[in-house]
PyMOL Python script that loads the backbone (N, CA, C, O; Angstrom):
from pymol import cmd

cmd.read_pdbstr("""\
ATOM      1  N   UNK A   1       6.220   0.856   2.221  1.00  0.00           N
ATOM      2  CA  UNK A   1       4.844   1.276   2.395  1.00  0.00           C
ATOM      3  C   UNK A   1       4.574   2.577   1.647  1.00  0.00           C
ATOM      4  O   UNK A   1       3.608   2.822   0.924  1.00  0.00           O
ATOM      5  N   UNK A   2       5.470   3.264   1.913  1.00  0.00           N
ATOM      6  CA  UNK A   2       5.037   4.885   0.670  1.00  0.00           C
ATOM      7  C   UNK A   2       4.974   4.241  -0.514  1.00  0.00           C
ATOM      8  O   UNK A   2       3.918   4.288  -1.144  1.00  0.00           O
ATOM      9  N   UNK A   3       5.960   3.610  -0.966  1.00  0.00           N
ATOM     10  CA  UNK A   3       5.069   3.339  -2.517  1.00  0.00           C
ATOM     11  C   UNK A   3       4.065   2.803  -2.576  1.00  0.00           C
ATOM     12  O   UNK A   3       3.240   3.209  -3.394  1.00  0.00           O
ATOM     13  N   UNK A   4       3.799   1.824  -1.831  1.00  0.00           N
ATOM     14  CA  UNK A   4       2.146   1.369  -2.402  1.00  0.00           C
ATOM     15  C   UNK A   4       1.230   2.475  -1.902  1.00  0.00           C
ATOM     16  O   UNK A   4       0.113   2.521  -2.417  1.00  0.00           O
ATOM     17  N   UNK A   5       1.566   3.449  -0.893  1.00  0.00           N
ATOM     18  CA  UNK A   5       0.415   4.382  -0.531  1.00  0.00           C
ATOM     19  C   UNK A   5       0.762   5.256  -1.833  1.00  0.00           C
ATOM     20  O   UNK A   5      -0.231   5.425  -2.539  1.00  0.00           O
ATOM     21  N   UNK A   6       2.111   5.941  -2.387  1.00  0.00           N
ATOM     22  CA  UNK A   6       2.007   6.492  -3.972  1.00  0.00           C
ATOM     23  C   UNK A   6       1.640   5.955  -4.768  1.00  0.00           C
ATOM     24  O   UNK A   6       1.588   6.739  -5.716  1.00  0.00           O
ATOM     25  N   UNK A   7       1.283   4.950  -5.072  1.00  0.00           N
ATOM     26  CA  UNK A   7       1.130   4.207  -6.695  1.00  0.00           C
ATOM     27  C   UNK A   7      -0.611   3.824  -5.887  1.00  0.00           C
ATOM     28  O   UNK A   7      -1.298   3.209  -6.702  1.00  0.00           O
ATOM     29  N   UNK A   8      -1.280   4.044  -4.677  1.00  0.00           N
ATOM     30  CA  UNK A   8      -2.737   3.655  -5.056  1.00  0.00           C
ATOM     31  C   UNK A   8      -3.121   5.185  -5.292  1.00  0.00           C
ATOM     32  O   UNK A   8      -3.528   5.607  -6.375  1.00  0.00           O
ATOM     33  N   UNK A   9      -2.935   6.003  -4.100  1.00  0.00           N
ATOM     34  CA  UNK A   9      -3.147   7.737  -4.349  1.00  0.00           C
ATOM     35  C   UNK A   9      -3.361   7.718  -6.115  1.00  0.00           C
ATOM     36  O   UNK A   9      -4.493   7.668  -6.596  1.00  0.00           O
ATOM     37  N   UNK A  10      -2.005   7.771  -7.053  1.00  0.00           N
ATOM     38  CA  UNK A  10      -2.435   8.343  -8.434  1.00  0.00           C
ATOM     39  C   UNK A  10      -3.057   6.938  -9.120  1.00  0.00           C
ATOM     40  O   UNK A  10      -3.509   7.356 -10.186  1.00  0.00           O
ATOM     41  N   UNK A  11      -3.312   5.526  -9.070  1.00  0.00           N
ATOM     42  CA  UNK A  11      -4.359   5.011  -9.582  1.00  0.00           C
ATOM     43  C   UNK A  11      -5.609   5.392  -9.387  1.00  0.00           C
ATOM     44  O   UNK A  11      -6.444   5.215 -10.274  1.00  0.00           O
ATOM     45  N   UNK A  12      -6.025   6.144  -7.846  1.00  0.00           N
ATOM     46  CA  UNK A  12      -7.472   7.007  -8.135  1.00  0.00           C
ATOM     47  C   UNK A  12      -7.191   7.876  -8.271  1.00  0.00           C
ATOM     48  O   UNK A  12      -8.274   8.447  -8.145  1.00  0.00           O
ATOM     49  N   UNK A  13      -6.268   8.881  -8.528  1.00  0.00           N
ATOM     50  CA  UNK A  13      -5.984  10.124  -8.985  1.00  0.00           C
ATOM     51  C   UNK A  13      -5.908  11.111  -8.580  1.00  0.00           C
ATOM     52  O   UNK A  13      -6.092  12.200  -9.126  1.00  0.00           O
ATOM     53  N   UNK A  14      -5.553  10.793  -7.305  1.00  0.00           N
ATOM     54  CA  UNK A  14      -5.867  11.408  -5.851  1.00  0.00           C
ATOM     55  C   UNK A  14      -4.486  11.512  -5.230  1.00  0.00           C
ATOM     56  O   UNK A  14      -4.391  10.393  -4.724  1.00  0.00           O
ATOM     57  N   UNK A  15      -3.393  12.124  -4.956  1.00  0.00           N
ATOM     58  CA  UNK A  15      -2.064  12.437  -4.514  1.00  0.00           C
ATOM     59  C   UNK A  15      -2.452  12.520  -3.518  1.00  0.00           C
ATOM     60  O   UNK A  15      -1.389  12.403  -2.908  1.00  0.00           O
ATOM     61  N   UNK A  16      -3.603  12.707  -2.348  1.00  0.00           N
ATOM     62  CA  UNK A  16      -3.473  13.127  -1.281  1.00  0.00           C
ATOM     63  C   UNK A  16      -4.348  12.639  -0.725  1.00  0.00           C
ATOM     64  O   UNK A  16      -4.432  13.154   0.390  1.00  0.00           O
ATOM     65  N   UNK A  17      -5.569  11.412  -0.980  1.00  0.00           N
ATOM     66  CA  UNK A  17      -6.519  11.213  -1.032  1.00  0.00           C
ATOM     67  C   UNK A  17      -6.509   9.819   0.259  1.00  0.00           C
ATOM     68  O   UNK A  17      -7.486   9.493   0.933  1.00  0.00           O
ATOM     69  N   UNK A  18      -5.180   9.215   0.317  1.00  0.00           N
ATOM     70  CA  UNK A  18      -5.097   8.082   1.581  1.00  0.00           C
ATOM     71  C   UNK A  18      -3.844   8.933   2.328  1.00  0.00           C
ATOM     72  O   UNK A  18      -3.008   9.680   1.820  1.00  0.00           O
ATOM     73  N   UNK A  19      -4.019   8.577   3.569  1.00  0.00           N
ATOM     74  CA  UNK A  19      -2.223   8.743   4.312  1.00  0.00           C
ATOM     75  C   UNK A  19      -2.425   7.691   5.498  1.00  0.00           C
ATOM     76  O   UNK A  19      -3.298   7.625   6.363  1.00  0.00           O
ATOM     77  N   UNK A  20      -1.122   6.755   5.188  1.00  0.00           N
ATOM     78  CA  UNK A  20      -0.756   6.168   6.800  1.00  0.00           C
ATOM     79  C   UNK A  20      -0.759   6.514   7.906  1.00  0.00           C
ATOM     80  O   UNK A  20       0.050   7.405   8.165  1.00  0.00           O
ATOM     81  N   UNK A  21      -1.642   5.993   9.062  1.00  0.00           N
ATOM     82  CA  UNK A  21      -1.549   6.099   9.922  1.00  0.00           C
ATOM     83  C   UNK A  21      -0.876   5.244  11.329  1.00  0.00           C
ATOM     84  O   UNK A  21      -0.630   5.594  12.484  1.00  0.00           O
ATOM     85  N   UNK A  22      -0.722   3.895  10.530  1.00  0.00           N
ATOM     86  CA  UNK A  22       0.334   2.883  11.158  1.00  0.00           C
ATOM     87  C   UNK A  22       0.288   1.654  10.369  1.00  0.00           C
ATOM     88  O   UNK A  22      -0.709   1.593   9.649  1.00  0.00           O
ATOM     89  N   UNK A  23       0.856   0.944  10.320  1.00  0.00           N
ATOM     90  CA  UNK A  23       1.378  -0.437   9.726  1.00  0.00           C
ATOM     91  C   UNK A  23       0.786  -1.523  10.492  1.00  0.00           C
ATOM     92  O   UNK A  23       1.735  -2.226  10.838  1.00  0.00           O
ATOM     93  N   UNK A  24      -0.315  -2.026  10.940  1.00  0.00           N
ATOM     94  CA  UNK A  24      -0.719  -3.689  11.235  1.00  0.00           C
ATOM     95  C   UNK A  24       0.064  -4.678  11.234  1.00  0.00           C
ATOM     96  O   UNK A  24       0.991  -5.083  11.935  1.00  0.00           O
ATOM     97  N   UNK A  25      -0.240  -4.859  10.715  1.00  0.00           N
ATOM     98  CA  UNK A  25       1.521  -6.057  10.257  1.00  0.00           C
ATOM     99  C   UNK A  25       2.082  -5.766   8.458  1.00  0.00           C
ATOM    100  O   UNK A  25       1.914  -4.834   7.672  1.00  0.00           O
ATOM    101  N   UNK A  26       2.716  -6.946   8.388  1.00  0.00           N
ATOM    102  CA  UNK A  26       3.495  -7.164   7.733  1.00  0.00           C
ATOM    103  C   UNK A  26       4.387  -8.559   7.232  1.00  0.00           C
ATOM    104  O   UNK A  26       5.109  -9.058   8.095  1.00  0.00           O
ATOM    105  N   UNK A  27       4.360  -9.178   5.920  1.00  0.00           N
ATOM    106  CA  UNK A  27       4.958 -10.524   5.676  1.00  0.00           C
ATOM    107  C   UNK A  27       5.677 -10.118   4.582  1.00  0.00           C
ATOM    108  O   UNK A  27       5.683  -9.060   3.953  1.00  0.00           O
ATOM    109  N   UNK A  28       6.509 -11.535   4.421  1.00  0.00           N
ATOM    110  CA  UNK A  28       7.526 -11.755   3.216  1.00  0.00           C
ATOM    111  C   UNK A  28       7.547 -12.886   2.762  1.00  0.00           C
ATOM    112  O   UNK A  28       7.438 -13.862   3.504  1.00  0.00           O
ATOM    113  N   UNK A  29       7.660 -12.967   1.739  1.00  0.00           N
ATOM    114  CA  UNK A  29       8.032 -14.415   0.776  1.00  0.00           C
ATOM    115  C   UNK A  29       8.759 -14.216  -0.145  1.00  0.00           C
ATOM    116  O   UNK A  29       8.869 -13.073  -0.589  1.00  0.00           O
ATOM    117  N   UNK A  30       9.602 -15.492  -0.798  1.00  0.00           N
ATOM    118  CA  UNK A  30      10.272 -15.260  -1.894  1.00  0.00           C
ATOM    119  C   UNK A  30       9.338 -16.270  -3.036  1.00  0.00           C
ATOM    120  O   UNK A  30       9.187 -17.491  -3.039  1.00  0.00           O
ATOM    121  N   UNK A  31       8.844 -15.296  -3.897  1.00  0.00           N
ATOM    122  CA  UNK A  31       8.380 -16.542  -5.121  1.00  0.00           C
ATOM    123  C   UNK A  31       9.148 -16.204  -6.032  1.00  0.00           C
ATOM    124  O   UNK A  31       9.298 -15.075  -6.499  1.00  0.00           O
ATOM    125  N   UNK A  32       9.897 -17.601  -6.448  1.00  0.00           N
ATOM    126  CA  UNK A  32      11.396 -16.942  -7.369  1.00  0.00           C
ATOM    127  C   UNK A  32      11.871 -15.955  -7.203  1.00  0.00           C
ATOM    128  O   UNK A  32      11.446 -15.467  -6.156  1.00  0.00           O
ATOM    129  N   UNK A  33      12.918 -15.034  -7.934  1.00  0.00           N
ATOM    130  CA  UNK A  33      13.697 -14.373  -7.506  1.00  0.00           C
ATOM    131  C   UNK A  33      12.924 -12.830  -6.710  1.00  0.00           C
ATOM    132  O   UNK A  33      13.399 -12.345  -5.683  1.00  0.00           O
ATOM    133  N   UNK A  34      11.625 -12.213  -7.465  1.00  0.00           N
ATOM    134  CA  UNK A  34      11.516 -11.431  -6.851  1.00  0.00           C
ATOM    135  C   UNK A  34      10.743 -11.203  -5.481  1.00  0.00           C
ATOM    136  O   UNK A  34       9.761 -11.926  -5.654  1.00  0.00           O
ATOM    137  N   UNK A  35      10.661 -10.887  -4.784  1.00  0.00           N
ATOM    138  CA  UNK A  35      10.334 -10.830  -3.208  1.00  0.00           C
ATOM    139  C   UNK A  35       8.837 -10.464  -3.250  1.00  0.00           C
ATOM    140  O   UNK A  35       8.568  -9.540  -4.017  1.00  0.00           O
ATOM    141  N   UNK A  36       7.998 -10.914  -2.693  1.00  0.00           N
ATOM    142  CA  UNK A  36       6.302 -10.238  -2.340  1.00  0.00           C
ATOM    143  C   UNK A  36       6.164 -10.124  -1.279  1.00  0.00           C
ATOM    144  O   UNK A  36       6.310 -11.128  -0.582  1.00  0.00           O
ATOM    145  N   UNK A  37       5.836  -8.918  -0.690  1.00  0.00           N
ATOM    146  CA  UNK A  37       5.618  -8.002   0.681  1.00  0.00           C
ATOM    147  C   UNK A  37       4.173  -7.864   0.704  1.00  0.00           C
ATOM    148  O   UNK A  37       3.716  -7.057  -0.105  1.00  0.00           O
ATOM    149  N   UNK A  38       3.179  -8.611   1.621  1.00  0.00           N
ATOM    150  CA  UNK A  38       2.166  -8.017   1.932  1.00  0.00           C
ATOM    151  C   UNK A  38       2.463  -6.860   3.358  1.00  0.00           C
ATOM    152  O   UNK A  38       3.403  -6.800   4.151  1.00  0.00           O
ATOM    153  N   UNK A  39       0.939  -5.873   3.196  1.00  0.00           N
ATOM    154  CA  UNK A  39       1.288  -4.765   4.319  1.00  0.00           C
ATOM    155  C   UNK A  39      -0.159  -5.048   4.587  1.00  0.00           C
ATOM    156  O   UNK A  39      -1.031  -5.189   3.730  1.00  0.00           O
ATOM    157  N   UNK A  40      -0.318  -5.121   6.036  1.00  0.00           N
ATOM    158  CA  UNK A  40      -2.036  -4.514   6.167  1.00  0.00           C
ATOM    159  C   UNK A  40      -1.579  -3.219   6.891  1.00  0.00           C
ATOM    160  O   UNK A  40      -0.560  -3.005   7.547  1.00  0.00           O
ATOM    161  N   UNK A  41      -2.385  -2.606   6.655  1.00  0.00           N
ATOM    162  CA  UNK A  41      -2.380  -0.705   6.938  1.00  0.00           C
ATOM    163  C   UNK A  41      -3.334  -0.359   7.814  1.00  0.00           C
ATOM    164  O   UNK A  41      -4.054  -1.336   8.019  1.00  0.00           O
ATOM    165  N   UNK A  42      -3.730   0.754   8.535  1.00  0.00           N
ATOM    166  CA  UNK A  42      -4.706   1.618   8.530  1.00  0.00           C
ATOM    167  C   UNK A  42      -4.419   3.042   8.003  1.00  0.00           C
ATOM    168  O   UNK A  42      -3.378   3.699   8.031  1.00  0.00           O
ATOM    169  N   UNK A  43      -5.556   3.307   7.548  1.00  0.00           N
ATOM    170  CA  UNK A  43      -4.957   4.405   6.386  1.00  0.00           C
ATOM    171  C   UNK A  43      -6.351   5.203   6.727  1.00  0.00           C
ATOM    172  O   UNK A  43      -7.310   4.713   7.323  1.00  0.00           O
ATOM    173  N   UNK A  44      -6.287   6.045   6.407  1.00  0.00           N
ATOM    174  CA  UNK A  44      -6.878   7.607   6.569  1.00  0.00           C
ATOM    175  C   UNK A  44      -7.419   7.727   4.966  1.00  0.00           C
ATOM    176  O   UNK A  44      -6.649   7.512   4.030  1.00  0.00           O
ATOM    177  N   UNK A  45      -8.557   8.023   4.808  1.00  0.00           N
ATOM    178  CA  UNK A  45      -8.878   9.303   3.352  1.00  0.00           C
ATOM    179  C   UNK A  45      -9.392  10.399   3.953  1.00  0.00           C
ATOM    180  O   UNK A  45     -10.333  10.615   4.717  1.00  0.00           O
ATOM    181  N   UNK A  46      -8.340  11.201   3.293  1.00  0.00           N
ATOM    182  CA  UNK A  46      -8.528  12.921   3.439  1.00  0.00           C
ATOM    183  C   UNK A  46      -9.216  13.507   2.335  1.00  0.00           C
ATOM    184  O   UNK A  46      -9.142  14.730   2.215  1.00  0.00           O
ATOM    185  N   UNK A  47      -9.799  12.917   1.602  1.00  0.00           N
ATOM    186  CA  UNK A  47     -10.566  13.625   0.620  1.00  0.00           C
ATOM    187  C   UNK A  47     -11.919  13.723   0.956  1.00  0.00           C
ATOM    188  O   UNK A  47     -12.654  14.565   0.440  1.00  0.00           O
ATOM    189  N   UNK A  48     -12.286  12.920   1.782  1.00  0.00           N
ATOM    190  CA  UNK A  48     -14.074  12.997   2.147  1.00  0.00           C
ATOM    191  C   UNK A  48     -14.238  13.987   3.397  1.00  0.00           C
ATOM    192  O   UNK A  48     -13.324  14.226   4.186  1.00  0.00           O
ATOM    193  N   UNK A  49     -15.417  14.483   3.462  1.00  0.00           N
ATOM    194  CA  UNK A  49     -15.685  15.809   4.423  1.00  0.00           C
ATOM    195  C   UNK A  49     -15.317  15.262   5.830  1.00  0.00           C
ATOM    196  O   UNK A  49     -14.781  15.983   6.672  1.00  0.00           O
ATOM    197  N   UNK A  50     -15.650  13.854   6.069  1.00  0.00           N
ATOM    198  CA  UNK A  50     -15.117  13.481   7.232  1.00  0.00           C
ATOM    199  C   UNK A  50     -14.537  12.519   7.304  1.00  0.00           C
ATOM    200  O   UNK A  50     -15.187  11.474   7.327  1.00  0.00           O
ATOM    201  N   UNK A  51     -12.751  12.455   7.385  1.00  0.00           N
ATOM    202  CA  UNK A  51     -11.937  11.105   7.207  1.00  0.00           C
ATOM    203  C   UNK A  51     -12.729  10.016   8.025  1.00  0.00           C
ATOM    204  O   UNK A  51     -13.424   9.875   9.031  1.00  0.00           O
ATOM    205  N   UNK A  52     -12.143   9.281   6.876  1.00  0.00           N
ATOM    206  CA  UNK A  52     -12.921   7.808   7.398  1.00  0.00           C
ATOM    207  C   UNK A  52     -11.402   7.034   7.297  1.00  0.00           C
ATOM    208  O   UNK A  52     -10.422   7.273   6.591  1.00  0.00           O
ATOM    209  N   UNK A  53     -11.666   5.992   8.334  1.00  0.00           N
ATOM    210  CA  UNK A  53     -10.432   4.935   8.926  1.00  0.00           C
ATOM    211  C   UNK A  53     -11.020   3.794   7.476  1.00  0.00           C
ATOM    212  O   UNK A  53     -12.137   3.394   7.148  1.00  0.00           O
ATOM    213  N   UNK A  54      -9.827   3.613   6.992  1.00  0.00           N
ATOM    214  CA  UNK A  54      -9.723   2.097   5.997  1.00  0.00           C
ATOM    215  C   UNK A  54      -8.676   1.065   6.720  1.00  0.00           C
ATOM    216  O   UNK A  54      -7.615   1.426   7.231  1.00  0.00           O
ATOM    217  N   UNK A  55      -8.957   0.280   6.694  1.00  0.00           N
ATOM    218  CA  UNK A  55      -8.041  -1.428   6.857  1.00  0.00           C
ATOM    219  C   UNK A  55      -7.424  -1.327   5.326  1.00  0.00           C
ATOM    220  O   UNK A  55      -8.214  -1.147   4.399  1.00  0.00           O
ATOM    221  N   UNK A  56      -6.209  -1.428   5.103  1.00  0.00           N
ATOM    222  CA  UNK A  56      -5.597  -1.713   3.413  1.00  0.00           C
ATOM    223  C   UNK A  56      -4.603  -2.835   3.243  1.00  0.00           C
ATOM    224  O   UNK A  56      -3.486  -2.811   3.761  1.00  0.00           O
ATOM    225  N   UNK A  57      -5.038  -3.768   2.533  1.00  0.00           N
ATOM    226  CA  UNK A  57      -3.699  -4.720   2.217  1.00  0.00           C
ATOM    227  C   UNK A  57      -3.044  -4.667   0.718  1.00  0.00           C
ATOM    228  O   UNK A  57      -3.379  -5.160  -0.359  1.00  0.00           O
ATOM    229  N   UNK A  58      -1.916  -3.813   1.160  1.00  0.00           N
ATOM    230  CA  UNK A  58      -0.683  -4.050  -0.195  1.00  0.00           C
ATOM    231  C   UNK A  58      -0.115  -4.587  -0.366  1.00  0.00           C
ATOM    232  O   UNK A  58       0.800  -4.620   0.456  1.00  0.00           O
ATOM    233  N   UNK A  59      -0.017  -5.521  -1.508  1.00  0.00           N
ATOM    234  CA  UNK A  59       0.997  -6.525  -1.931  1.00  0.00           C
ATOM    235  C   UNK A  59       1.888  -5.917  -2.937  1.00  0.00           C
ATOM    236  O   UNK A  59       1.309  -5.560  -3.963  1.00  0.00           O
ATOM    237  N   UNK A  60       3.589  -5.648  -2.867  1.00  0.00           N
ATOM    238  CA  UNK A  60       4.278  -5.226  -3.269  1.00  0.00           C
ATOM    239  C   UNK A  60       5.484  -6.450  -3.775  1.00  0.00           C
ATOM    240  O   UNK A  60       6.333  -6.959  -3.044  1.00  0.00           O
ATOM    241  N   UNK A  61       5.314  -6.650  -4.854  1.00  0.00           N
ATOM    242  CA  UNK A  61       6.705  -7.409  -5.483  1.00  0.00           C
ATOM    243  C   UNK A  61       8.322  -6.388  -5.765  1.00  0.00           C
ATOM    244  O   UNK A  61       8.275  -5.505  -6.622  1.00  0.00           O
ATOM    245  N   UNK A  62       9.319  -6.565  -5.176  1.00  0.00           N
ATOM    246  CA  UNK A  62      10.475  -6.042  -5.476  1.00  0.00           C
ATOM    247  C   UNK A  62      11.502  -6.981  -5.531  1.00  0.00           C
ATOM    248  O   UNK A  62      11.351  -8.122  -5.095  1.00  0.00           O
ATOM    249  N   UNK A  63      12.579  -6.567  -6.056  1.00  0.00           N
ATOM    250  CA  UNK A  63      13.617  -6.783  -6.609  1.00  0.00           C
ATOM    251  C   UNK A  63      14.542  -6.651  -5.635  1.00  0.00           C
ATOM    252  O   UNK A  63      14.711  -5.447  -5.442  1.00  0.00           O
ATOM    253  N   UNK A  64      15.257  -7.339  -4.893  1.00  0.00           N
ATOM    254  CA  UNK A  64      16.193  -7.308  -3.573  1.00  0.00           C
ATOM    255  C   UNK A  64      17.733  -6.802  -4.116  1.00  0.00           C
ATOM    256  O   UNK A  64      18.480  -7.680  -4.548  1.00  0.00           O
ATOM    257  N   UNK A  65      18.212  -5.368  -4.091  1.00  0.00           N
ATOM    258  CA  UNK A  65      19.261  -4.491  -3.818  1.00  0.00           C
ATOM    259  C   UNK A  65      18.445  -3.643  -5.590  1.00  0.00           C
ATOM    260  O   UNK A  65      18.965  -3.507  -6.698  1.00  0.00           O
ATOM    261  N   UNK A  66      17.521  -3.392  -5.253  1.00  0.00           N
ATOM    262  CA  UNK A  66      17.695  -2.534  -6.942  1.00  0.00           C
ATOM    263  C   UNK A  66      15.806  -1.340  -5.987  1.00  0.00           C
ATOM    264  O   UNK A  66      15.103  -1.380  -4.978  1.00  0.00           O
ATOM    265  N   UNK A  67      15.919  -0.729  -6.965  1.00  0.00           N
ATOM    266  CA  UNK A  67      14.483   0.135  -6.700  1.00  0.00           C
ATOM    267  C   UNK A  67      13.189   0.030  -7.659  1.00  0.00           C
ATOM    268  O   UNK A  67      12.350   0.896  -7.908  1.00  0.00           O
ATOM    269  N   UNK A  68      13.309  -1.605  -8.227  1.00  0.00           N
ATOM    270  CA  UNK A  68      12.065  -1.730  -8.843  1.00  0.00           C
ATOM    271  C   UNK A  68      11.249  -2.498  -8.224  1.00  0.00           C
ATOM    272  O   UNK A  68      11.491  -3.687  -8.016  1.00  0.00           O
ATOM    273  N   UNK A  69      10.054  -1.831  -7.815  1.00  0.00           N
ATOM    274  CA  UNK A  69       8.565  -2.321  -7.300  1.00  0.00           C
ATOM    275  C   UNK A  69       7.493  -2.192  -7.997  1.00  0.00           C
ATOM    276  O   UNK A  69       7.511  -1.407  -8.945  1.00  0.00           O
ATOM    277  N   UNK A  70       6.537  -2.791  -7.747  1.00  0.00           N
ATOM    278  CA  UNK A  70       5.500  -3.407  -8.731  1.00  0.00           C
ATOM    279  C   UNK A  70       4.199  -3.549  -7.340  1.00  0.00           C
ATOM    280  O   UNK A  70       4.298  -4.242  -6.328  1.00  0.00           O
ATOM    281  N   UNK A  71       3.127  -2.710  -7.713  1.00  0.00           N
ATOM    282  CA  UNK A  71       2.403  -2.441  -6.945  1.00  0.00           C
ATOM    283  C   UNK A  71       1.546  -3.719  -7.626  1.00  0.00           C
ATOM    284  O   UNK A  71       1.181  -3.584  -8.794  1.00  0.00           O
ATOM    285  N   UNK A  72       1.074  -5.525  -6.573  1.00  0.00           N
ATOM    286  CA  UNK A  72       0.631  -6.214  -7.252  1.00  0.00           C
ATOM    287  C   UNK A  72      -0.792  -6.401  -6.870  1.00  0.00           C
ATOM    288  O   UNK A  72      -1.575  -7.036  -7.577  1.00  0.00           O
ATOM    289  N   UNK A  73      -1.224  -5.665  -5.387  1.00  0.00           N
ATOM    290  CA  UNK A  73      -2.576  -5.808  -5.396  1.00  0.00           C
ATOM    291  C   UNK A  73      -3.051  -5.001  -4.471  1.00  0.00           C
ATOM    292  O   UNK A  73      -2.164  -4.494  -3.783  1.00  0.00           O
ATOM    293  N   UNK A  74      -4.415  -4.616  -4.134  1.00  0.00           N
ATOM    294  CA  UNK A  74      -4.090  -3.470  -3.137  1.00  0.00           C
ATOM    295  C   UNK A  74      -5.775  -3.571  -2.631  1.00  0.00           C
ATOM    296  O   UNK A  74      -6.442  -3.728  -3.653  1.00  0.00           O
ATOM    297  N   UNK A  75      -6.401  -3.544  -1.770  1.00  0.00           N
ATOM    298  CA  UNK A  75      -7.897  -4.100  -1.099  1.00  0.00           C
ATOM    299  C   UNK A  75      -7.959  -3.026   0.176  1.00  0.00           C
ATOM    300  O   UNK A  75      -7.074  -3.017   1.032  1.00  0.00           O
ATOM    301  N   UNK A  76      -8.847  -2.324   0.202  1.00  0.00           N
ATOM    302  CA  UNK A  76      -9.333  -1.287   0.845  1.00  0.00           C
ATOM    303  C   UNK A  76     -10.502  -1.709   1.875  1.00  0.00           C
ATOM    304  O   UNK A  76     -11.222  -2.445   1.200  1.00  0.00           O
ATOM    305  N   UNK A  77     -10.910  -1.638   2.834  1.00  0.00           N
ATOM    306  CA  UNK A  77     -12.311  -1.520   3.348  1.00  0.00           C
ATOM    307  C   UNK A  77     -12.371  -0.924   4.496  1.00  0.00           C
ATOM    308  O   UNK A  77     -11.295  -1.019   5.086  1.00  0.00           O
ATOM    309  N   UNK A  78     -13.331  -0.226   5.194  1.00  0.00           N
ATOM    310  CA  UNK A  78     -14.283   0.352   5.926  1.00  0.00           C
ATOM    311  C   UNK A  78     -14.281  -0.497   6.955  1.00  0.00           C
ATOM    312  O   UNK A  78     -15.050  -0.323   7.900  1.00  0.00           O
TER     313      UNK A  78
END
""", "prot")
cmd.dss("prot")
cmd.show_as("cartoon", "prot")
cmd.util.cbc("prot")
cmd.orient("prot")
């Protein structure tokens, strides 16, 4: 989950701009070898005068015993 909350933070350019506040759920699949992890989130933005609660679903593809991830989709809402 930190990486997809790091890799959306600097796609808006914002290091500090979402933070977790708990994990919803969570799935797994294998499509061929590399693994896809959806996350639904609730997530926090600290950049607006008054945090507002987001619902977030990250889909994360990795590589099972190595540290390459691939941030593959990522859906925000209010």
């Amino acid at each position: 989950m930190t990486f997809a909350l790091y890799t959306f933070n600097q796609q808006i350019e914002d290091m500090y701009a979402y933070r977790l506040l708990h994990i919803l759920s969570s799935s797994g699949e294998e499509v061929d070898f590399p693994m896809a992890f959806s996350m639904r989130s609730c997530t926090e933005n600290l950049s607006l005068l008054v945090p507002s609660t987001f619902i977030c679903i990250f889909t994360v593809r990795a590589h099972p015993g190595t540290t390459d991830f691939r941030l593959l989709k990522n859906l925000c809402s209010e």
